[in-house]
N, C-alpha and C positions, 0 to 999 in steps of 0.2 A: 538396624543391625542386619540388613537384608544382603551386604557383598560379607560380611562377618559369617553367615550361613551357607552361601556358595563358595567361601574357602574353605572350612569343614568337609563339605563335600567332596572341594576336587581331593582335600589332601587324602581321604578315605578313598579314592578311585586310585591316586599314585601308589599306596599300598599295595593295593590289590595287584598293581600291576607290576611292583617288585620282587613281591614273594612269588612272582610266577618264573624271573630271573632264576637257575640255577649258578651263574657267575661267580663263584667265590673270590672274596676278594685279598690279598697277599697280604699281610700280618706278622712284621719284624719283629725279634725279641728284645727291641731298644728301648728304653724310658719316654717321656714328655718331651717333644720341641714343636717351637712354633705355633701359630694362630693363624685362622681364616674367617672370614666375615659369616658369623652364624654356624662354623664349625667346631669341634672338638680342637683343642690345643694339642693333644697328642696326635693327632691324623698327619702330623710331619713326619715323623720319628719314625710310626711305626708304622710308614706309606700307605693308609686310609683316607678317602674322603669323608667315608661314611662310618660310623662308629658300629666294630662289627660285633663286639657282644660286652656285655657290662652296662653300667652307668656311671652319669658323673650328675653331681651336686654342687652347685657355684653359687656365691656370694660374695658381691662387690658392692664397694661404694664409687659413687660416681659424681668428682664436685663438676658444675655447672660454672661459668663464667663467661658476661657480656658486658658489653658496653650499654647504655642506657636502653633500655629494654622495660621489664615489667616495674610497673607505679611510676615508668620514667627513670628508673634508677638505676647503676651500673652494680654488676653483680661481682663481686671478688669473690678470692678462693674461700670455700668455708660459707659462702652466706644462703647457698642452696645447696643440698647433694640429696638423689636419687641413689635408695636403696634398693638394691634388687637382686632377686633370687632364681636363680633356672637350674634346672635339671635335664637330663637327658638320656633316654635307654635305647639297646637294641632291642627292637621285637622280632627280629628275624635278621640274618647276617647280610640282606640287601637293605634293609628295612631302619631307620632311626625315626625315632620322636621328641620333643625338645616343649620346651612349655615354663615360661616362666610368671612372675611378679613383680611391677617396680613401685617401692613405696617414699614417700615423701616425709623423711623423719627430722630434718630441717630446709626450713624458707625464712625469706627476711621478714623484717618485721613490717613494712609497708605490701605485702601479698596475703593472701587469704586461699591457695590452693587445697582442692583437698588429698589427703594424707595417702588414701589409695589409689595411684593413679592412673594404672593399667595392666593387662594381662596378653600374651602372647603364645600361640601355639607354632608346632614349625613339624615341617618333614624333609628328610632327605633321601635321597637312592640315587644311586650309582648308575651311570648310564653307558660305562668304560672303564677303563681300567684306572682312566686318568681322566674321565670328567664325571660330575655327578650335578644332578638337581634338584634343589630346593622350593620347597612351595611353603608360604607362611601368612598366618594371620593375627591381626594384633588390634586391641580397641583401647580406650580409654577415655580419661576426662578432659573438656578444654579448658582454657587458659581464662579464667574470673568470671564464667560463664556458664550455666544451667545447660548441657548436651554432652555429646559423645562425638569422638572421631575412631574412625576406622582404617584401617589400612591391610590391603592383599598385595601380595610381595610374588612373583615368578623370576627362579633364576637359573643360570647354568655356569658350574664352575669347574675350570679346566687349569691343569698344573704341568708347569715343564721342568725337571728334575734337569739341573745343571751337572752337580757333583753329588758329594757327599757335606758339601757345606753351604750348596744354594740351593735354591729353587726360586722361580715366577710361576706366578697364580694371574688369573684375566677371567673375572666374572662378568657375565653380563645380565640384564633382565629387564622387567617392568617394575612399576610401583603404583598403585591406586590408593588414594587416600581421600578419605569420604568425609564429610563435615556435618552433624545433624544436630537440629537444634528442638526446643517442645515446639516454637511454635510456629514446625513447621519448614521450617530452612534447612536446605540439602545442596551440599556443595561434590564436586568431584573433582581434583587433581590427579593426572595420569603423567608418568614422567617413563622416560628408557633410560637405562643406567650403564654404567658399564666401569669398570676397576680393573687397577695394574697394584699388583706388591710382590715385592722381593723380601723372601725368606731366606733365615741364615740358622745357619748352627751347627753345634759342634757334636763328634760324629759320637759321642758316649750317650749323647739324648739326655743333657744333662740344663741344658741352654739352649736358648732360641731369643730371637728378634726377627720384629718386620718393620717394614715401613711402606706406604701405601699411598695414593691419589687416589680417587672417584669420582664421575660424571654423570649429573642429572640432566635430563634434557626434556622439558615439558613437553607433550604434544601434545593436550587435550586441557579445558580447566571450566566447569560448568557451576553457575550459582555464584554467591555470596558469601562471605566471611559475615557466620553468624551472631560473631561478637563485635563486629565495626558496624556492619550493612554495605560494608563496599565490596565492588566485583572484585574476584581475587585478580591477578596479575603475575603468576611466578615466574620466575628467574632460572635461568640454565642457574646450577650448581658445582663445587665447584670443594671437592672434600681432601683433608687429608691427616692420619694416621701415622704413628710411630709406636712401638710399645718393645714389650722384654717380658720372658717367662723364666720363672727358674724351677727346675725340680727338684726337689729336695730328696725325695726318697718315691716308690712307688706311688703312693697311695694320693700324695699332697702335691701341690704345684702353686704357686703363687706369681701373679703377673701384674704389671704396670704400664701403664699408655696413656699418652697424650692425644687426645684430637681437636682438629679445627672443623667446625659446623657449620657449611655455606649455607643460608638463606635467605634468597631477597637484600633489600636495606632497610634497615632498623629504622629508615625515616620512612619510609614509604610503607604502612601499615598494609597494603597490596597487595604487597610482593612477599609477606609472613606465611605463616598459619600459627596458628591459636594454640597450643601444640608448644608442653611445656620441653621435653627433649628431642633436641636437632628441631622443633619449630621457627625458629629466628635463629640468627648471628650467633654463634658463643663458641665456647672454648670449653671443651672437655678435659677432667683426670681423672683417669679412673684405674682404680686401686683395687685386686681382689683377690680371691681364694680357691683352689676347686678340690674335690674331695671324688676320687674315683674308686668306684662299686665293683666290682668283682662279678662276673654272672656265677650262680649256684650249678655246679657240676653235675652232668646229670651222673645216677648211679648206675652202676652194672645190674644186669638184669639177674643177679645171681640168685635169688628167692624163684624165681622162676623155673632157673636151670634145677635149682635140687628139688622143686615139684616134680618136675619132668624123673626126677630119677627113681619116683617112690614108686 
């Protein structure tokens, strides 16, 4: 868990260096549109990157779908879904924190996964008015096998306001993910990434859609897959995204998405990782909910003021 410990760290050094930001950031009086990769759903609407005070609370279900994959067997809708839970607040109007849960409430009957499968932390701050960056860390369990993977995430995400009914977003970054096993087995995959999606919506902040591609591109890969024994081998990647939010009212928003999950080939054990979501080939739906927080007002210093006048 040793790259899990120096993301912790940088993300508590990014803090520090947000809150030193004076920058306020511009804050519409419009409802929920739209989605970005590890952002807030409403940072469209109410032209934020960074979520500048409140919180939000999310829970989705998320089926899973491949072609002959784990026990060998091809996975249809319904016979795997990832439940997961995240949250996210401001601690300062530069400043966002994000942290979630994904838990494993059904699998088929030829897997034995276990039921808690990982946990993730994330930061964001604003680095412009229109771009901001993300740093994030996230571990878990692997795929029929006694260990842990890891993964540190660095990104930078930049938006081009068309009208009042588009927008393009162009993230780029790195990605490291770490493979460790008891006895002893330590793998590292390092990939550059980079994504294009076009956002739409309508100007009440009532509706939104995207749709999306993404690019992984290996340049580094050290060790063994400690569930095969063989050297790993990845694959340039090769992603893509479609979904829809709807607002209902303030408080509520509920959203739907498709995704396609480039990994290697499902023959070539290789070219995987071990690594039950986006590990190998499959097909995403994912179905959810998000429940937004309110920050608590600060009060007038009025107790004060009538001290002063005794």
């Amino acid at each position: 868990m040793r790259e899990l410990t120096w993301t912790l760290a940088a993300l508590a050094a990014l803090g520090g260096t947000a809150l030193a930001d004076d920058e306020q950031p511009k804050v519409d009086a419009g409802e929920t549109i739209g989605i970005t990769s590890g952002a807030s759903m409403r940072g469209v609407a109410q032209d934020y990157l960074v979520l500048p005070d409140g919180g939000e609370l999310t829970g989705q279900m998320k089926f899973v779908m491949s072609e002959p994959s784990l026990g060998g067997e091809r996975m249809r809708f319904s016979d795997l879904a990832l439940f997961e839970v995240a949250g996210r607040w401001s601690l300062a109007r530069r400043l966002e924190i994000s942290g979630g849960v994904a838990l494993l409430p059904k699998q088929p009957s030829f897997t034995d996964e276990k039921p808690w499968q990982s946990v993730a932390l994330g930061l964001r701050s604003p680095l412009g008015r229109r771009v901001a960056v993300a740093l994030g860390g996230a571990g878990g369990h692997l795929i029929d096998h006694t260990g842990l993977w890891t993964r540190e995430s660095l990104s930078v995400e930049w938006r081009k306001y068309i009208d009042e009914f588009l927008m393009f977003g162009v993230t780029g970054g790195a990605d490291a993910v770490g493979l460790s096993a008891e006895d002893g087995t330590n793998t590292l995959v390092t990939e550059l990434s980079a994504s294009t999606s076009a956002l739409f919506r309508e100007p009440s902040g009532h509706w939104g859609a995207w749709v999306g591609i993404a690019y992984a591109l290996p340049v580094d890969a050290r060790g063994m897959d400690p569930t095969t024994g063989q050297t790993l081998d990845p694959q340039p990647r090769l992603d893509f995204r479609i979904g829809t939010v709807l607002s209902l009212e303030r408080e509520w928003d509920l959203f739907a998405e498709f995704a396609v999950v480039d990994r290697g080939d499902l023959a070539d054990p290789r070219t995987r990782l071990p690594i039950l979501d986006g590990g190998f080939d499959q097909r995403q739906i994912i179905m959810g909910v998000t429940r937004h927080i309110s920050a608590p007002r600060r009060r007038r210093a009025d107790n004060a003021m009538q001290i002063g006048r005794l």
